[in-house]
PyMOL Python script that loads the backbone (N, CA, C, O; Angstrom):
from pymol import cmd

cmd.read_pdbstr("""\
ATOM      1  N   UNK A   1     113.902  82.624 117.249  1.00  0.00           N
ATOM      2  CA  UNK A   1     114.957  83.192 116.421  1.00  0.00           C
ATOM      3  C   UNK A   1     114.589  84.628 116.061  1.00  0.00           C
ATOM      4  O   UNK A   1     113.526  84.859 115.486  1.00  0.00           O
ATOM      5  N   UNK A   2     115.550  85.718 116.427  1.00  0.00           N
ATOM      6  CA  UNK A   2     115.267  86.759 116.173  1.00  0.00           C
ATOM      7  C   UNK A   2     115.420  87.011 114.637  1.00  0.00           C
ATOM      8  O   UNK A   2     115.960  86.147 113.946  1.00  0.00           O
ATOM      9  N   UNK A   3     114.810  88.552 113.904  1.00  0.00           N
ATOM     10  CA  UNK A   3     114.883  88.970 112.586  1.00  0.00           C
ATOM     11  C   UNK A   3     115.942  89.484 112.750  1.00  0.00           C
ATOM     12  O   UNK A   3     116.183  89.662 113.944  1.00  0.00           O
ATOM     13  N   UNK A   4     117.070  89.968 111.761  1.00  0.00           N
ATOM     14  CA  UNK A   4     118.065  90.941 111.656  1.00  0.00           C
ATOM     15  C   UNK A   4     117.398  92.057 111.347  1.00  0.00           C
ATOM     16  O   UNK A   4     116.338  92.012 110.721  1.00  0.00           O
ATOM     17  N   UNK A   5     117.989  93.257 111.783  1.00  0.00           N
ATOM     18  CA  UNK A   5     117.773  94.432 111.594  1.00  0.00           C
ATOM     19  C   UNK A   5     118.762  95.107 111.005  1.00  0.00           C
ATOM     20  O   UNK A   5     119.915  94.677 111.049  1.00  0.00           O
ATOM     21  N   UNK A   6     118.487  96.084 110.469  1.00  0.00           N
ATOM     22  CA  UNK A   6     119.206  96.910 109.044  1.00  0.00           C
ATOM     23  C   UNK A   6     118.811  98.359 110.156  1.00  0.00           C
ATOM     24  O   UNK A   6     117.819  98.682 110.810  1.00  0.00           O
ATOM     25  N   UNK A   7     120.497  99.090 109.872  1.00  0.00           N
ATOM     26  CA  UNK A   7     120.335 100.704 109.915  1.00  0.00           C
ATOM     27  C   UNK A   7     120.511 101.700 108.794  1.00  0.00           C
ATOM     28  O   UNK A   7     121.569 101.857 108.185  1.00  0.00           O
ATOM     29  N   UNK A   8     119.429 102.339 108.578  1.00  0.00           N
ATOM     30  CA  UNK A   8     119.857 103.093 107.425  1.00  0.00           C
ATOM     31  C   UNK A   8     120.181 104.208 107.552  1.00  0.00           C
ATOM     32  O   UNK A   8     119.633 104.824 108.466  1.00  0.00           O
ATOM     33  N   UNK A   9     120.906 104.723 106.945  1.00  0.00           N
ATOM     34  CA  UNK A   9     121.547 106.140 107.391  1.00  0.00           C
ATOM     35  C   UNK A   9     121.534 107.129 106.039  1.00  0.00           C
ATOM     36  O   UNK A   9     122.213 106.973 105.024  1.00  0.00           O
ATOM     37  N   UNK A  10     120.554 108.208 106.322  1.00  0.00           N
ATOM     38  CA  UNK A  10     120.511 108.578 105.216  1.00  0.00           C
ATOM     39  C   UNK A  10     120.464 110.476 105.538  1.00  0.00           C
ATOM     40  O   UNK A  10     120.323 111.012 106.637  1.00  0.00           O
ATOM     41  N   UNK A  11     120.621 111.104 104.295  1.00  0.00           N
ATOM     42  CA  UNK A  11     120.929 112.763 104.760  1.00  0.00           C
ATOM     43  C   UNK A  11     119.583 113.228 104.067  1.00  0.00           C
ATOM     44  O   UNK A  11     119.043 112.569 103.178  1.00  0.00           O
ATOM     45  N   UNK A  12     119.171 114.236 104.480  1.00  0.00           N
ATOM     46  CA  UNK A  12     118.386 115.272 104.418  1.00  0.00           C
ATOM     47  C   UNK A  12     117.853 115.115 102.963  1.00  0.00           C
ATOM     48  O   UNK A  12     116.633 115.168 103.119  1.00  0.00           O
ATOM     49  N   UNK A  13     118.010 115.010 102.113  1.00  0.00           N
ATOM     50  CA  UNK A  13     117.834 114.835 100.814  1.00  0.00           C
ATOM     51  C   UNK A  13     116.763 113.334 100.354  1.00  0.00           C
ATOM     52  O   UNK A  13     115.642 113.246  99.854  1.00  0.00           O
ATOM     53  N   UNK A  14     117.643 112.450 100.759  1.00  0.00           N
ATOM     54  CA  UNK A  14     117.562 110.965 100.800  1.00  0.00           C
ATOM     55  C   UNK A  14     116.337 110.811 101.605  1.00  0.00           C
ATOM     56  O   UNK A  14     115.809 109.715 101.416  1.00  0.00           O
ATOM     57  N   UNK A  15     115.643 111.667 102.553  1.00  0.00           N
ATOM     58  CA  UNK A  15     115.523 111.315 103.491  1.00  0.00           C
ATOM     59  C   UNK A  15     113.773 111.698 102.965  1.00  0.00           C
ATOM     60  O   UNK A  15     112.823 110.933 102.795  1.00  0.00           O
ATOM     61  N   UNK A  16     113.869 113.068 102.828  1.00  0.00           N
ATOM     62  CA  UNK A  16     112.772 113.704 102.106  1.00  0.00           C
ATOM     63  C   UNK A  16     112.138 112.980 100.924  1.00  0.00           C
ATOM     64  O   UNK A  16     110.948 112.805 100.663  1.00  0.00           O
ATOM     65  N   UNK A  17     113.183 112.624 100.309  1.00  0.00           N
ATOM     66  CA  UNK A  17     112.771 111.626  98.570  1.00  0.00           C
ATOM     67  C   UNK A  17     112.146 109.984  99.450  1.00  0.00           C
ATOM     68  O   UNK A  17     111.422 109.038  99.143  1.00  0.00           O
ATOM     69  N   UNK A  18     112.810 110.342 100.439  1.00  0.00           N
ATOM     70  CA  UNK A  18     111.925 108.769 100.837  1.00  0.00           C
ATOM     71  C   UNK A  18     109.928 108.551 101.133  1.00  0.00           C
ATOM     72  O   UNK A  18     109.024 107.817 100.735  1.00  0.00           O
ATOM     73  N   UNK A  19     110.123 109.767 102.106  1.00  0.00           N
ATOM     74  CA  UNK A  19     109.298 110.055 103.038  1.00  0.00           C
ATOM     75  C   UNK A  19     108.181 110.648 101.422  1.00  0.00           C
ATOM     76  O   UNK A  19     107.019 110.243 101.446  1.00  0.00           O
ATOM     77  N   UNK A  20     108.459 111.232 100.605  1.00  0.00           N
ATOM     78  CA  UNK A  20     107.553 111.408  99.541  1.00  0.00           C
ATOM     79  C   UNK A  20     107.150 110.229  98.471  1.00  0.00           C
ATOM     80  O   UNK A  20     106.150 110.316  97.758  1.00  0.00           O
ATOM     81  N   UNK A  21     108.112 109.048  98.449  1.00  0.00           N
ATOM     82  CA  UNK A  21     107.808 107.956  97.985  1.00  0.00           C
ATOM     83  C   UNK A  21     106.564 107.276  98.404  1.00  0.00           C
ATOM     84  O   UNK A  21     105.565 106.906  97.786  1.00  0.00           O
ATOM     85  N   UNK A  22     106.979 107.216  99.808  1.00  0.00           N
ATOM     86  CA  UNK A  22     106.333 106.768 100.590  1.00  0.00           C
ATOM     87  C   UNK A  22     104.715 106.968 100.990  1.00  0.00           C
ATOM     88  O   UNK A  22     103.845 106.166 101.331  1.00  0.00           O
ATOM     89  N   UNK A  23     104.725 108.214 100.815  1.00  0.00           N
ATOM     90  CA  UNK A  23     102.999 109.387 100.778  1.00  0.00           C
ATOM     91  C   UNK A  23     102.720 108.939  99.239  1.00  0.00           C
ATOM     92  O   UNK A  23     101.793 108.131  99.175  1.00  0.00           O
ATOM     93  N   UNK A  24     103.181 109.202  98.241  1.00  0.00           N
ATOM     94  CA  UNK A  24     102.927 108.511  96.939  1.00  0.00           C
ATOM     95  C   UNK A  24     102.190 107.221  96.846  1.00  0.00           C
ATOM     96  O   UNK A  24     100.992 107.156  96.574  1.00  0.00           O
ATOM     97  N   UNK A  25     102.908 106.263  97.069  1.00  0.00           N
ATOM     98  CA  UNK A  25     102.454 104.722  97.642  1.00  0.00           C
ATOM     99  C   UNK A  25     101.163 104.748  98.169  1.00  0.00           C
ATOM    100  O   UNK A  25     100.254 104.010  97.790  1.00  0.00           O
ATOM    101  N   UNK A  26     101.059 105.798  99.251  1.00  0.00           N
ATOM    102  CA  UNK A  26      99.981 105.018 100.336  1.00  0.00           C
ATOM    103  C   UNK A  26      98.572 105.637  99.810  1.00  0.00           C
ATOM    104  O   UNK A  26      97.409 105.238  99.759  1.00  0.00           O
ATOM    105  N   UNK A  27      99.321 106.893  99.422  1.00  0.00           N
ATOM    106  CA  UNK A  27      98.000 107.473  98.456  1.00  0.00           C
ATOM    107  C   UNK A  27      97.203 106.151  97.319  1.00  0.00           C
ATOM    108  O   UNK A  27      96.240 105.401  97.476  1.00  0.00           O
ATOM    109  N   UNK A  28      98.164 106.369  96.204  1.00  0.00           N
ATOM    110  CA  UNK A  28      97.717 105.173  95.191  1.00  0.00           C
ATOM    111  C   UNK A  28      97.113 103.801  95.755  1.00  0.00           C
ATOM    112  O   UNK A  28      96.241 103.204  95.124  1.00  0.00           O
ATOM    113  N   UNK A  29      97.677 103.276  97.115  1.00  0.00           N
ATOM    114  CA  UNK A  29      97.022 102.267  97.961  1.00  0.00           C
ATOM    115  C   UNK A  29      95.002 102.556  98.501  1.00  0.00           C
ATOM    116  O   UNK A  29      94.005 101.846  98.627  1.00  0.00           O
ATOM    117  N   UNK A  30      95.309 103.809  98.632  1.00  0.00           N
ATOM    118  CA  UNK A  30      94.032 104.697  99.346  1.00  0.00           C
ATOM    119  C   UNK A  30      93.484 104.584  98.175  1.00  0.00           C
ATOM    120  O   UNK A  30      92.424 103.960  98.146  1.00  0.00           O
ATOM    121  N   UNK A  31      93.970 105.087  97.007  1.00  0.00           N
ATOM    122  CA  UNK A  31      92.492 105.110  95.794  1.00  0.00           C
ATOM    123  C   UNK A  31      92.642 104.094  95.271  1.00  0.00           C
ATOM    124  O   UNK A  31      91.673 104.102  94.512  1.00  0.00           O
ATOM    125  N   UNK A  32      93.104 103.261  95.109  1.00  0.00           N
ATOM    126  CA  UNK A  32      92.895 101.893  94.593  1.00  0.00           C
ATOM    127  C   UNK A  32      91.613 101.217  94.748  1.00  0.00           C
ATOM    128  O   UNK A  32      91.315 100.809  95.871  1.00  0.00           O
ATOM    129  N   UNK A  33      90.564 100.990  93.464  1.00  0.00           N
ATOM    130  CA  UNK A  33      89.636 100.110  93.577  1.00  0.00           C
ATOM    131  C   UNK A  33      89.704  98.720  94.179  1.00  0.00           C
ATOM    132  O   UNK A  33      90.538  97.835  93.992  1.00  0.00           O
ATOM    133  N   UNK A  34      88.636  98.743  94.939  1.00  0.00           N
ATOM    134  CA  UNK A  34      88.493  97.281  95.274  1.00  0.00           C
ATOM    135  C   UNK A  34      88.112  96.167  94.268  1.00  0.00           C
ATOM    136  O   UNK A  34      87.295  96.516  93.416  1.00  0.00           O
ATOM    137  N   UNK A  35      88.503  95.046  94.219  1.00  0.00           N
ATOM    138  CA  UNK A  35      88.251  94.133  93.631  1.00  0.00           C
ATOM    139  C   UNK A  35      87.515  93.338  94.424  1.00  0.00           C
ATOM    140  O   UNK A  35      87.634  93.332  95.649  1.00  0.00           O
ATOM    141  N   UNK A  36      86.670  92.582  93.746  1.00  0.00           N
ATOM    142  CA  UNK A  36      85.526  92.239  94.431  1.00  0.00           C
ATOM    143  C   UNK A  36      85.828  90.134  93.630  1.00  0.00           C
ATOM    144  O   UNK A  36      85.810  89.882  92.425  1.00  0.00           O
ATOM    145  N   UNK A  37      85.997  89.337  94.468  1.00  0.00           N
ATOM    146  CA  UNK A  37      86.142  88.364  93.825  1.00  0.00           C
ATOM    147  C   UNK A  37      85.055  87.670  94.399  1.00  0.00           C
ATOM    148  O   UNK A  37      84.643  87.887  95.538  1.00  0.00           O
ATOM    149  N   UNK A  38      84.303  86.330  93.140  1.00  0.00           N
ATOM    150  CA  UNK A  38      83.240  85.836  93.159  1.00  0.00           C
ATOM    151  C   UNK A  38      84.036  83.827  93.689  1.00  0.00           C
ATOM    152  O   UNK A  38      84.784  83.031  93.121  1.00  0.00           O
ATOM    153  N   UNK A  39      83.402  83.846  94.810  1.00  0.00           N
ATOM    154  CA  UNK A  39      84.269  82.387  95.576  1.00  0.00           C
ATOM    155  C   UNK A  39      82.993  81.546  95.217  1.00  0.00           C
ATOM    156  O   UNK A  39      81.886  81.736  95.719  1.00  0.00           O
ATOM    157  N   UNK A  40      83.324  80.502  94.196  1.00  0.00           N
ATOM    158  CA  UNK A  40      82.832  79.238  94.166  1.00  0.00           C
ATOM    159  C   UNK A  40      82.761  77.842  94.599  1.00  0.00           C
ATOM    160  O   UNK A  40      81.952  77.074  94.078  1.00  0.00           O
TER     161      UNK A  40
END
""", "prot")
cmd.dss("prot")
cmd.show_as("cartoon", "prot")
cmd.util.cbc("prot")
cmd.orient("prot")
């Protein structure tokens, strides 16, 4: 069974505010401490 796919259509504006969301995110992902969990 295939996934559905979505087109998004977006202008120059929309497009930029995304693409900086996006660098935002991956940054905060990048410095994000690791958590270190203790398995008993």
């Amino acid at each position: 069974m295939r996934e559905k796919t979505f087109h998004v259509y977006v202008d120059s504006h929309d497009r930029s505010l995304l693409l900086q969301s996006l660098v935002e995110l991956k940054n905060l992902l990048i410095n994000a401490p690791v958590k270190k969990l203790k398995i008993s």
